[in-house]
Steps between C-alpha positions, in 0.01 A plus 500: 500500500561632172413886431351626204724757347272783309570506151682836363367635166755563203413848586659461836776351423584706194493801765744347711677445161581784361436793814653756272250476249241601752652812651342673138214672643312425125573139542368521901196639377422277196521195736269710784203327268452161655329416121915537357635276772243268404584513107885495626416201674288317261815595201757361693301172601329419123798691334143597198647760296111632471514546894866694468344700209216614775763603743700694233232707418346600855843568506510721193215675578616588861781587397326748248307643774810555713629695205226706413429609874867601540485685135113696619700572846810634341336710207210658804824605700661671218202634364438643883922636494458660177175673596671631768787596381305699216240676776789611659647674193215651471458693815853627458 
């Protein structure tokens, strides 16, 4: 009796590959879109440079939006200290 073994996708393996790479949070995240694993997957079995240039930029642009969240977050806080700091001048 011979069992069927379930095929892995590149994906998979490339995760058991390289575990360090997926401790980033960013890279955790990009890959939480099952549509990336699939582009991953379909790269690394056609190895089309028009299929890697498709990953790249999903990648680019989450990467952007990663960016500019952190950069809104950062200057609200800031904004919020320095508001605060100057009310309190004030009523002194």
């Amino acid at each position: 009796m011979t069992r069927n073994k379930a095929r892995v996708s590149p994906f998979e393996e490339f995760k058991k590959e390289a575990p360090a790479l997926f401790e980033n949070w960013t890279i955790r995240k990009f890959f939480d879109d099952a549509e990336n694993i699939n582009l991953f997957d379909q790269f690394v079995s056609s190895n089309d440079l028009s299929i890697k240039k498709k990953l790249d930029d999903k990648f680019r642009k989450f990467f952007f939006e990663v960016r500019f969240t952190k950069y809104l977050n950062s200057t609200i806080k800031y904004g919020c200290i320095d508001r605060d700091r100057r009310r309190r001048k004030h009523q002194k």
